[in-house]
C-alpha positions in Angstrom: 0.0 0.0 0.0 1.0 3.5 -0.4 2.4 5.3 2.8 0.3 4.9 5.8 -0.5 8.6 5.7 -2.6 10.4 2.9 -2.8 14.2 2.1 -6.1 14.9 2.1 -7.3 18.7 1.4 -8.3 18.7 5.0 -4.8 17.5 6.4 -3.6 14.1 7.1 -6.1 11.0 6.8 -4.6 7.7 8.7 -5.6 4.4 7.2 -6.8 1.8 9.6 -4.9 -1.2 8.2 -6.6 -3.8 10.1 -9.8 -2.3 8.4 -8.3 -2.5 5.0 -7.2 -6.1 5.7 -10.5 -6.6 6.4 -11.7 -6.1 3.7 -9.3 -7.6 1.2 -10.6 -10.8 3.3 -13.8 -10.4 2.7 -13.2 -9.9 -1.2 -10.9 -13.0 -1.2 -14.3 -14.7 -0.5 -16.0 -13.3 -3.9 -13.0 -14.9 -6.0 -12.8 -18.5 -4.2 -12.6 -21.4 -6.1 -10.8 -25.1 -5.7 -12.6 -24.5 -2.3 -10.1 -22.7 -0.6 -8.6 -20.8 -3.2 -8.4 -16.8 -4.2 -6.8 -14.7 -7.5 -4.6 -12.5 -5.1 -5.1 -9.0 -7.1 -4.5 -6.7 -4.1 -2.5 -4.9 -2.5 1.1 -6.6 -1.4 1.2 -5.1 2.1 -2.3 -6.0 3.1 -1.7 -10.2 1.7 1.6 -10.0 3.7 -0.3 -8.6 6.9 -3.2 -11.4 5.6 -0.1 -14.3 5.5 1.3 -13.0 9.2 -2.4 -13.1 10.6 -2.1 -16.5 9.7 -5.5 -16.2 7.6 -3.8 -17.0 4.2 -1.0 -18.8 3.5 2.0 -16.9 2.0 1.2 -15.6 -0.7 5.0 -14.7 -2.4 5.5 -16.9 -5.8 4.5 -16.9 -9.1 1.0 -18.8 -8.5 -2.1 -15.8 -9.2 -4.0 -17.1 -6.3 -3.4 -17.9 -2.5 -4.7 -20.0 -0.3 -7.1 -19.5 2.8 -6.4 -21.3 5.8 -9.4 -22.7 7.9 -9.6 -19.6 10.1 -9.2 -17.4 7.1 -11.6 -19.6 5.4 -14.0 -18.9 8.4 -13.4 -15.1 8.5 -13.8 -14.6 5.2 -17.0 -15.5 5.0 -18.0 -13.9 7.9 -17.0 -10.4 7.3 -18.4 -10.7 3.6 -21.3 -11.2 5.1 -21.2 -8.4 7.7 -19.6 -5.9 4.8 -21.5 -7.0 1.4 -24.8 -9.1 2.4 -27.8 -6.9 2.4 -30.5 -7.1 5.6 -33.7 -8.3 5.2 -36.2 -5.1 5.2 -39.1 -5.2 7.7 
């Protein structure tokens, strides 16, 4: 990822990485196939953060997709879920 800190017109914005690596985890879930499977098309820092989280496993080599451990597999699902899935309207 770029530096940690953007210039923003209103002065310095501070990314919340753990939130970005969130997320990335939750998109791993829409490109999953071979069941645990996931094209690895974002951003180098947050898959390295992903590998030492010990939610994918590492994810250096030539291979376009990594692979989810079981807890990864678990929390990727989840937090698509909590990010993507729409609620039921009453």
């Amino acid at each position: 990822m770029t530096d940690p800190a953007l210039m923003a017109s209103a002065g310095v914005m501070e990314i919340d990485e753990d939130k970005v690596d969130d997320a990335v985890l939750a998109l791993l879930w829409l490109t999953l196939h071979d069941e645990r499977r996931a094209w690895k098309g974002f951003d180098w820092d947050a898959l390295d953060r992903l590998h030492q989280k010990g939610l994918i496993l590492d994810p250096k080599g030539k291979v376009k997709s990594v692979v989810l451990t079981e807890d990864g597999l678990r929390q990727s699902q989840a937090l698509f879920t909590e990010l993507f899935v729409q609620k039921p309207r009453q």
